[in-house]
N, C-alpha and C positions, 0 to 999 in steps of 0.2 A: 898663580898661587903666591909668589913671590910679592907680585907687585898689590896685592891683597892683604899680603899679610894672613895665607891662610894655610892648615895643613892638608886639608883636603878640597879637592874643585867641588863641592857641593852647597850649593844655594837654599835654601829654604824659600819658597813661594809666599809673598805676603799677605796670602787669605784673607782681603780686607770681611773684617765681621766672622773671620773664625781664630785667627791668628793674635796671639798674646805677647806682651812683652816678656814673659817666662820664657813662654817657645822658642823664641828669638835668641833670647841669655845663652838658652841649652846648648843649643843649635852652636851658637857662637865658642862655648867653653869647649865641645871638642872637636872647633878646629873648619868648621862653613859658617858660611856667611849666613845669618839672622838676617829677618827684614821685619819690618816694622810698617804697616797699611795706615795712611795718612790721612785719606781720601776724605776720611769721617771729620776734620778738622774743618770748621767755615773759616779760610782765612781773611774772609773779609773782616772779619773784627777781631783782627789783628793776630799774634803769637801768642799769646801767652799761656793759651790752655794748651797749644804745642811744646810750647819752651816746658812746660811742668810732667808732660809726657817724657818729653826726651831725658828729662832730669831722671824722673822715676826708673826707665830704663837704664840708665847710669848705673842708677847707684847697685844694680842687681849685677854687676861687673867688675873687676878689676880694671884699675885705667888703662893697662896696656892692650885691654880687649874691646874698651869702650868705641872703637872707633870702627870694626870688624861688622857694618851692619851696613843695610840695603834700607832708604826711607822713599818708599814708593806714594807718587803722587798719581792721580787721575789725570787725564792731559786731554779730556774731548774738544773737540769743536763745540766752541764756548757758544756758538748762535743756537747751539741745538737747546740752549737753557736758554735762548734770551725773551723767549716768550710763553708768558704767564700761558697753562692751557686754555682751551675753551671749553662752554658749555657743555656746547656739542663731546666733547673728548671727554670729560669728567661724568657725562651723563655714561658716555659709551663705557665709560670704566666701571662705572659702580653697577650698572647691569651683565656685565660679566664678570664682576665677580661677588654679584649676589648668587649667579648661579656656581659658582666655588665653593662661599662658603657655607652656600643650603642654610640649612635651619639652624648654625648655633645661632641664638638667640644675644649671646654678648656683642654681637657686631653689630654695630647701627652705621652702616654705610651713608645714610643721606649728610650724616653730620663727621665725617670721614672730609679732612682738610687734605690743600695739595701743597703743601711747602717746598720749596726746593731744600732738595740735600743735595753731598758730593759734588758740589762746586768745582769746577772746572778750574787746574792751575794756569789756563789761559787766560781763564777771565781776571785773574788775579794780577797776572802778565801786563792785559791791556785795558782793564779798567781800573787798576787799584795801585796807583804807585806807590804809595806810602805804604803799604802792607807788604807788597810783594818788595819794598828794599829790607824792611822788615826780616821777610822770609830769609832773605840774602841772605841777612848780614849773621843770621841767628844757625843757617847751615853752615857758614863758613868757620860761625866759631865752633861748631860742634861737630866738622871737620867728619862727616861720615866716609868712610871707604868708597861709599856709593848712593846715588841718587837715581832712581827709576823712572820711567811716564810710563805709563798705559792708557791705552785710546789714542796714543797722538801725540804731535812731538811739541816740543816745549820751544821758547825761543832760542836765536841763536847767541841773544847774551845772558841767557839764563846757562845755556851749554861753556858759554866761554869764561863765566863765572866762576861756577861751579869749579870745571877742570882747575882753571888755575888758582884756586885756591886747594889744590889736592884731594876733590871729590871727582871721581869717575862716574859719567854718563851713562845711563842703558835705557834701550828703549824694545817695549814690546813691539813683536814684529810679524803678521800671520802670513806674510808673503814677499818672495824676493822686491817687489816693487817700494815695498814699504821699510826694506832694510836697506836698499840704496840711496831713498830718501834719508834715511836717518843718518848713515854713512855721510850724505853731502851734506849735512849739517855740523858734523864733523862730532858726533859722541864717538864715546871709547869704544864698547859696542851695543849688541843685540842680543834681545831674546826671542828666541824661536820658537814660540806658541803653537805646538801643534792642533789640530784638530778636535784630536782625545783629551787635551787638557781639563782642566774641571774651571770653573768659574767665570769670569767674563773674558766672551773673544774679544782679541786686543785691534781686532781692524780698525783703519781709518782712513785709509786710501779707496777703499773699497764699499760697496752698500752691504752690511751682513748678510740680509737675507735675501738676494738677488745674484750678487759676485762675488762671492765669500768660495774662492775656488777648492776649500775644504781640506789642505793637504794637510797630510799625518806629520808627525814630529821627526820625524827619523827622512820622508823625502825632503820636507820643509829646509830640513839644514842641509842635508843635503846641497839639495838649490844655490840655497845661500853662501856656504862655504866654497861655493864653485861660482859667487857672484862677485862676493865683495871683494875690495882691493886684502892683499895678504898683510898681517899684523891687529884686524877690527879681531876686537874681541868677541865671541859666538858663543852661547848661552843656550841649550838644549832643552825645552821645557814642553811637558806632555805624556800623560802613561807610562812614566818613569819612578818603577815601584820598586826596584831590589838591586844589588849590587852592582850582579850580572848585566842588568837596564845599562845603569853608569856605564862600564867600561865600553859596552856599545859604542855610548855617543866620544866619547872619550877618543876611541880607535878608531870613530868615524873624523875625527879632528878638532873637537869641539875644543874649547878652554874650561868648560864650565857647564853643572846641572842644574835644573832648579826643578828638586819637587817640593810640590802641596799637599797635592792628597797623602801620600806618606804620612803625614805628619796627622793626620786629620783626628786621628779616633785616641791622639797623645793627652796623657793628664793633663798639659798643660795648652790645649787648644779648648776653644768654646765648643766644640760640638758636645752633642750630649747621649752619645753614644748608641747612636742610631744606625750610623752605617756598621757597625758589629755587629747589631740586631740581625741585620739584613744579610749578612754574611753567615751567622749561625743558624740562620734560617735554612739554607740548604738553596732556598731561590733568592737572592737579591733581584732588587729593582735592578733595572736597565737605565744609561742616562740617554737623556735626549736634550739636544736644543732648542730653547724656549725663550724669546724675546716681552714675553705679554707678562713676565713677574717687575721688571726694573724698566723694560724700556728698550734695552739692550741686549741683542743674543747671549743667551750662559747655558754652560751645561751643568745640570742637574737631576736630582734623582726623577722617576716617570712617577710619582707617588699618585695615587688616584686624585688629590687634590688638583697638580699640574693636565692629570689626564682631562679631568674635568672642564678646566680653564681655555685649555687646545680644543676640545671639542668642540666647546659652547662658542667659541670664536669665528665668526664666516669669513673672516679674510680679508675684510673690506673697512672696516670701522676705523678710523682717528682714535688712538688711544695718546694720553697725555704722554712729552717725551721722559728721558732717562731725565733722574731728578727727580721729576715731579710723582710720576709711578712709581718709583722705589719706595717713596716716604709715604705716599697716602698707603701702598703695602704692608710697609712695617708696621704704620699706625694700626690696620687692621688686624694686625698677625698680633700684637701685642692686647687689643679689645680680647680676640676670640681664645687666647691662654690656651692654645691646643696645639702641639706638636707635629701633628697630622694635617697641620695648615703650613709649617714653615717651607721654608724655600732649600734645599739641602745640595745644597753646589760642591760637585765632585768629579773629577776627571771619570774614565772610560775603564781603568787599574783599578778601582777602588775595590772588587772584589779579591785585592791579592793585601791586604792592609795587615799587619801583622799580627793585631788581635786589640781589644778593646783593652784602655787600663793602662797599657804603659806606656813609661816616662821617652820624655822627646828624646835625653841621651841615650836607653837606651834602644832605641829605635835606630839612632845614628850609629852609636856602634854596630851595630848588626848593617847595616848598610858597607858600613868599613868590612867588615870581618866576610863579607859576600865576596865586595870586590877586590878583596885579596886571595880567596878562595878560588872564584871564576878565571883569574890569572893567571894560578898555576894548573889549571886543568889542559 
């Protein structure tokens, strides 16, 4: 906490596509670390629409707090974009999820493009010098507390930049294999993506949907905290909804929490208050993991849209990779203007959420005022 600059070890998860730079502010004014989801930036044509992000962020700050924030990058294996999909794969895509979106009529799938999004900061790495000194030069002056990858690790002069210009490394991690790599690479530490987390599994050592050996948050660090050399910094993330959660991982040895979902149903996140619905309902949905929305394993809601999409799927078929299914998805999700089609990514907790409507602070205090409660019982 010290060496953060924070009053509490609590992280905010950076919900790329639900998470705000409001959220972030809040999060940061009393006292955890904010993060800010990047992912959505193409940095191949260069900074600037980051550099005016980061600005705007700013300025919703005090400067002595400005710097109290987590800028998470995507970090996949850059070949899994390097090739444009096929016929074959875009044909297999738009007949499954003709049978998705059934009969709205606003969705004209044939004319349904595949562009790449979420650009891999590898690719940035190893095919874009100019951008990525760029990236450098524009993190070191804005001096963040912290820098993220998920999907994979970043270079090791991106790692030795970073640090020493006073930003700390992390890296998502779904299994001991994948935090020892990250460890020899020499970041500060790790986050420990449990099973239950909500949003994309962070593997990359591993194939998701074959050796994805599925462990929970709490054996996950476990593992880990009893692998890595003593002094890595260890980051607890997964089904970690209330106070009582924290001081868990806390007493388990951790440095640090990071929840998402928590934060999810806050005025200042983009959800639109759907998982409240589900919770006042008396039954919410259940989540399940589903690779056939983006491309890439995530956990989200079982809504009958997802139910649909799994079914209608034999198992077998070439679908386009991540990137390319994410954005012809969106494209479609935006055509059909139906709620009942979106993609609602949420941890395994999300039936414990505090209640729809209120603000990210106080959400956070009440986090506090748990795990000071649970302490002295």
């Amino acid at each position: 906490m010290e060496r953060l600059g924070l009053r509490y070890p609590i992280f905010q998860s950076p919900m790329a596509g639900v998470s705000t730079a409001k959220l972030a502010a809040a999060v940061i004014r009393q006292g955890g670390l904010g993060s800010l989801p990047l992912a959505g930036f193409d940095l191949r044509n260069g900074t600037g629409k980051l550099t005016e992000h980061l600005k705007s962020f700013a300025d919703l700050l005090p400067e002595e707090l400005r710097r109290n924030v987590n800028l998470n990058f995507f970090c996949h294996d850059r070949s899994i974009q390097a090739t444009v999909p096929t016929q074959v794969e875009t044909s297999n895509w738009k007949k499954l999820f003709s049978k998705g979106f059934g009969d709205n009529t606003k969705v004209d799938l044939n004319n349904i493009e595949f562009p790449i999004s979420n650009v891999s900061f590898q690719e940035i790495e190893q095919n874009h010098p100019k951008e990525y000194a760029q990236v450098l030069d524009l993190l070191s002056e804005f001096q963040p507390k912290v820098v993220s990858f998920h999907f994979g690790l970043p270079s090791k002069n991106t790692v030795t930049h970073l640090q020493g210009a006073g930003t700390q490394v992390l890296v998502s991690v779904t299994s001991v294999e994948e935090a020892l790599a990250a460890v020899e690479l020499g970041v500060f530490g790790v986050v420990c993506q449990g099973y239950e987390a909500g949003g994309h599994r962070g593997n990359f050592l591993v194939s998701q949907e074959l050796f994805d050996e599925k462990l929970s948050t709490y054996l996950l660090t476990k593992l880990v905290l009893e692998s890595v050399p003593s002094g890595t910094f260890v980051v607890a993330a997964g089904g970690i909804m209330s106070g009582k959660d924290i001081n868990t991982y806390l007493d388990l040895g951790v440095d640090g929490v990071q929840l998402g979902t928590a934060f999810l149903d806050t005025k200042e996140s983009l959800s639109n208050g759907f998982f409240s619905t589900q919770i006042e309902s008396g039954t919410p949905l259940p989540t399940i993991m589903t690779s056939l929305v983006s491309g890439k394993s995530a956990r989200c809601l079982r809504t009958p849209f997802i139910e649909k999409i799994m079914n209608s799927y034999n198992g077998s078929d070439e679908l386009p990779a991540y990137g390319y299914s994410y954005s012809a998805y969106k494209s479609a999700l935006k055509d059909a203007n139906d709620s009942s089609f979106a993609f609602y990514l949420a941890g395994q907790g999300y039936p414990f959420l505090k209640g729809n409507g209120l603000d990210t602070e106080t959400v956070f205090r009440e986090l506090v005022q748990e795990m000071e409660e649970s302490k002295s019982m």
